[in-house]
C-alpha positions in Angstrom: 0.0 0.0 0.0 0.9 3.7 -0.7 0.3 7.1 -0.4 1.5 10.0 -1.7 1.2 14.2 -0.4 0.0 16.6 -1.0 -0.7 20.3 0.1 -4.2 19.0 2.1 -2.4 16.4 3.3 -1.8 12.5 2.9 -4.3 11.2 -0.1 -5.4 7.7 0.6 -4.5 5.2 -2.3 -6.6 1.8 -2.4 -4.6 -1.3 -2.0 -6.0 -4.1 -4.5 -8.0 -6.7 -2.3 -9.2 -4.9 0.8 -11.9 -6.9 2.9 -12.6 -3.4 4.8 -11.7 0.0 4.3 -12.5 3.2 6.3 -12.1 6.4 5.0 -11.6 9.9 7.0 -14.1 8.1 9.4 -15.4 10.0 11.7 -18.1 9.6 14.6 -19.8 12.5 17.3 -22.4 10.8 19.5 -25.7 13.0 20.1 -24.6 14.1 23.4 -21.2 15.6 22.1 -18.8 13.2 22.6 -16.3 13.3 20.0 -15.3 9.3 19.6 -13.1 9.4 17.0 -11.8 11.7 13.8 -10.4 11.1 10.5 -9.4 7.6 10.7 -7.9 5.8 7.4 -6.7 2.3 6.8 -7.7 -0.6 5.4 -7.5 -3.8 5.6 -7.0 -6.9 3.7 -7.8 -10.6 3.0 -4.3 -12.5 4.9 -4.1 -9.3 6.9 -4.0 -9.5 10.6 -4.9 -5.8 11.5 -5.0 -5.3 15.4 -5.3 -1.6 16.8 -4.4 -0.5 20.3 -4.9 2.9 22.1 -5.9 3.9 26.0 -9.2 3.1 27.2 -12.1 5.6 26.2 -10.3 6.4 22.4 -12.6 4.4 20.1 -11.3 1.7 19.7 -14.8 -0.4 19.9 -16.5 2.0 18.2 -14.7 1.7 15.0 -15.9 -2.2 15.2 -19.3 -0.8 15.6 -19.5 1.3 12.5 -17.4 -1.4 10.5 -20.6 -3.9 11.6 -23.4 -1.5 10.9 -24.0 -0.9 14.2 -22.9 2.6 14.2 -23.6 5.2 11.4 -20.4 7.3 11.5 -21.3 10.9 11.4 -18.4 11.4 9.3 -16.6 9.9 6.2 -17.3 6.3 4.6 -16.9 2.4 5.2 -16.4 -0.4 2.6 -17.1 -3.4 3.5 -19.1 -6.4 3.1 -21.5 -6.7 5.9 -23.3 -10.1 4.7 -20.9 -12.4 5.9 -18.5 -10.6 8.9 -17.6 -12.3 11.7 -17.7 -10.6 14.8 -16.1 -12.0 18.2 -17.4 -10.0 21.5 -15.8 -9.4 24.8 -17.9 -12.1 26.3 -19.0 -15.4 24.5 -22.5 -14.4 24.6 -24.0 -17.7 24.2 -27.0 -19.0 25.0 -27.2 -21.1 27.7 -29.9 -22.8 27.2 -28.2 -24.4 24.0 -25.9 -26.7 23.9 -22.3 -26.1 22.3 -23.3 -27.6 18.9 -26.7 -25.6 19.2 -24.9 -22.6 19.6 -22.5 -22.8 16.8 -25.0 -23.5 14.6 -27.2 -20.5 15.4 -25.9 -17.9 12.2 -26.3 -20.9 10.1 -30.2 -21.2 11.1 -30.5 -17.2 10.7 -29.2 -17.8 7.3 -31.6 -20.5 6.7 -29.8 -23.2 5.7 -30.7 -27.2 5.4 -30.6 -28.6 9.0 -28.1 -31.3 7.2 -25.3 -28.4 6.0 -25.8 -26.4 9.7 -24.6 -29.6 10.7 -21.7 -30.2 8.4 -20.9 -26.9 8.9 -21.4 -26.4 12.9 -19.1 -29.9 13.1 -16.2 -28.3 10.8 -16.3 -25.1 12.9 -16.5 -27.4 16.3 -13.1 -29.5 15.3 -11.1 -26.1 13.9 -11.8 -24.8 17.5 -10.4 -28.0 19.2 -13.9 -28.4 21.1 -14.5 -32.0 19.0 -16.1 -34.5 21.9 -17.8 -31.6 23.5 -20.6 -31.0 21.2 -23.5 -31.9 23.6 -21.8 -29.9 26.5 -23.7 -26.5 27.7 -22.1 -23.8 28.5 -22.5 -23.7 32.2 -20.1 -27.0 32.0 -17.6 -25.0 29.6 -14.0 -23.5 30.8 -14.0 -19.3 30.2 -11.7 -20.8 27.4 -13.8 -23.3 26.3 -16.6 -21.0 25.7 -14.7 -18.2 23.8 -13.9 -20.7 21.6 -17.5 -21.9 20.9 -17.7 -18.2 20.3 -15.1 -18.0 17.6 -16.5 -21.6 16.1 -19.8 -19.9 15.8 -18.5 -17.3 13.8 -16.4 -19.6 11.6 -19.7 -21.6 10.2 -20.3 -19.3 7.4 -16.4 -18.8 6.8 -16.7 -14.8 6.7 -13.9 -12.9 4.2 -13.4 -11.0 7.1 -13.0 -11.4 11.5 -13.4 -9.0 13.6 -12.3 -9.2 17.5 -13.2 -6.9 20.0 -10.9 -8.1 23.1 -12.0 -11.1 22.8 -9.7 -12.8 25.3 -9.4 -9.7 28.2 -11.5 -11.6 30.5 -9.3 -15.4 30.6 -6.2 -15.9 32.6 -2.8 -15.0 31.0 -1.9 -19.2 30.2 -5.1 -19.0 28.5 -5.2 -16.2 26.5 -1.8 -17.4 25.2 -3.0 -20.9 23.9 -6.3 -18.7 22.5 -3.7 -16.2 20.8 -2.1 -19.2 19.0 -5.2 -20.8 17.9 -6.7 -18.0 16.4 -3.8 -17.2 14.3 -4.1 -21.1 13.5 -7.6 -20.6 12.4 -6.0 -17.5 10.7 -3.7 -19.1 8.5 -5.9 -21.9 7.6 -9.1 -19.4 6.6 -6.8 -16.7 5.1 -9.4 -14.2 6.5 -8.9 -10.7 7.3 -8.8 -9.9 10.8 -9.4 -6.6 12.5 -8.1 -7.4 16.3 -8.9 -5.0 18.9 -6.9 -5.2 22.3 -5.2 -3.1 25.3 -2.3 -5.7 25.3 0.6 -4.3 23.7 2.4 -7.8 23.1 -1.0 -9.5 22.3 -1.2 -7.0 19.0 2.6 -7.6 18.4 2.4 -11.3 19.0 -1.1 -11.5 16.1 -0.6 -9.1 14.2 0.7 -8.3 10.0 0.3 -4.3 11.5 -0.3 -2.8 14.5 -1.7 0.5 14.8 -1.7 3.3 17.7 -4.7 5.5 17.9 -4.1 8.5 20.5 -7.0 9.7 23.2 -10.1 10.4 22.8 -10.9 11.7 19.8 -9.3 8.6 18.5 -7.3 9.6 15.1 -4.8 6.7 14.1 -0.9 8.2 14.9 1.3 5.8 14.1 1.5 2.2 11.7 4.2 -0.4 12.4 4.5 -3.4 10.1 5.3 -6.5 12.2 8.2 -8.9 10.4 7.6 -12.3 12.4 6.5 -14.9 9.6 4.2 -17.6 10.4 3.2 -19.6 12.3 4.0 -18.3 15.4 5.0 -20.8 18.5 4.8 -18.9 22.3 8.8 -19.0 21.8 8.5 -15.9 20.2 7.2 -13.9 23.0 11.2 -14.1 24.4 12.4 -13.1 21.4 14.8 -9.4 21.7 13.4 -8.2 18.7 9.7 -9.1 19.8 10.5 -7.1 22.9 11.9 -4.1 20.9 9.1 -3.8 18.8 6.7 -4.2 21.8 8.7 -1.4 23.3 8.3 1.0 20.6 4.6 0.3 20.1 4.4 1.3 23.9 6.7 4.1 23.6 4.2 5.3 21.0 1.2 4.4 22.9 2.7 6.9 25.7 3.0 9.6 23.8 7.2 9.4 23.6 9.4 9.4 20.6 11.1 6.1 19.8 14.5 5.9 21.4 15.7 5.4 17.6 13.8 4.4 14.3 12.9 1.0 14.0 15.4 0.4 10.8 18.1 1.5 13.2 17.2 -1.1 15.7 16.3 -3.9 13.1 19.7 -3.5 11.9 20.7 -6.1 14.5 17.8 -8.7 13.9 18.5 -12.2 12.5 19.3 -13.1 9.0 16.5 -13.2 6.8 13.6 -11.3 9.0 12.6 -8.3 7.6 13.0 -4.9 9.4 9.8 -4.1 11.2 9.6 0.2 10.6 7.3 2.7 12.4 5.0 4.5 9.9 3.8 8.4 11.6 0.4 8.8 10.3 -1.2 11.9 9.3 -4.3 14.1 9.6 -6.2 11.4 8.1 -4.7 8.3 9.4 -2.9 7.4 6.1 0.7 6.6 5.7 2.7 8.9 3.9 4.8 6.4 2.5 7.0 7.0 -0.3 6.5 5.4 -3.7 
């Protein structure tokens, strides 16, 4: 992706296969609260997008309008809202239903032969690891056990596109490690794009193709940095120097602080091979003024 100046500032350029866009979004709430202003970036299908920022910045609400849930009062969105999955803070399921009733609830709102709900809710179920567990309820269910009936109800209808809204704040750390791995199992396997929301600097560094700082409240995106780990990703690369570096300039950025030195000056000592993470400033609009 690109961008090039000029005098009004950054102009957004499309990159070729973007599951979502947003463009100079903006969004004021009828009682005056400003959430967020002129955010920019897109995302695409194998992009693992996750955006961090302090509490209160609008973070959430940027899912919100992506879903349809919010109108934003400002600017546009592109995407396609007929198949989006959409993981929530809490599992939200129904307890009432077991785990293989619950998966298979967006295939019944879809309308789909009781026979493919099936096929499909059972794929879903073994991506998800929750195979032998299918008559369970949820009251019997781990807090990890049921985030990830969450995320295999949202896999049935195998939407272009994921979005997460701290989906793992509420688990132990152990846990949200092992959830952390297996979504970015499920993301290699569905080539999906995800847009990950979280407060955990070395969660976004550890999932993500990009992270991206948004400042306080009203949220504008301030800074891009492309993450070089390949994948997969084993829990070995949390005690990695250059995973800590990077971590460290993404907080250093969160807090407001100029890096201690660019990121191509630090990644001049990374391994053989990996490429140099780099720290994008954004501007007005949230696009990167990269060069061509």
């Amino acid at each position: 992706m690109s961008a090039e100046i000029t005098d009004d500032g950054p102009l957004r350029v499309r990159a070729p296969g973007e599951a979502l866009a947003f463009d100079h979004v903006g969004m004021t709430f009828p009682d005056g609260t400003h959430a967020v202003d002129e955010v920019t970036f897109g995302v695409g299908r194998g992009q693992f997008v996750t955006v961090v920022g302090p509490s209160g910045c609008g973070k959430s609400t940027l899912l919100k309008i992506a879903s349809g849930l919010l109108e934003p009062t400002r600017g546009s969105v592109t995407i396609d809202r007929d198949r989006i999955g959409y993981v929530f803070q809490d599992p939200t399921l129904m307890p009432w239903r077991t785990v293989r009733g619950n998966v298979e609830v967006l295939a019944e709102l879809h309308h789909l032969p009781r026979d493919e709900r099936r096929r499909l809710a059972q794929h879903a179920i073994d991506l998800v690891g929750l195979n032998g567990f299918e008559d369970h309820y949820p009251k019997s269910l781990s807090g990890g056990m049921r985030m990830r009936c969450s995320l295999a109800r949202t896999l049935t209808l195998r939407p272009p596109i994921m979005m997460f809204d701290e989906p793992f704040g509420a688990v132990d750390e152990i846990t949200r490690e092992h959830l952390n791995e297996e979504t970015l199992r499920l993301f290699e396997q569905e080539g999906f794009a995800g847009l990950f929301i979280t407060h955990s600097i070395s969660e976004a560094v550890f999932m993500s193709t990009r992270v991206l700082v948004m400042s306080a409240r009203p949220g504008r995106i301030v800074a891009s940095f492309e993450v070089p780990f390949p994948y997969p990703r084993g829990s070995e690369l949390r005690f990695d120097p250059d995973f800590a570096a990077l971590s460290g300039e993404v907080s250093r950025t969160l807090r407001g602080r100029s890096p201690r030195k660019t990121m191509n000056e630090r990644s001049e000592g990374m391994a053989a091979g990996r490429a140099p993470a780099s720290r994008t400033p954004m501007g007005p609009g949230g696009a990167a003024p990269e060069r061509q």
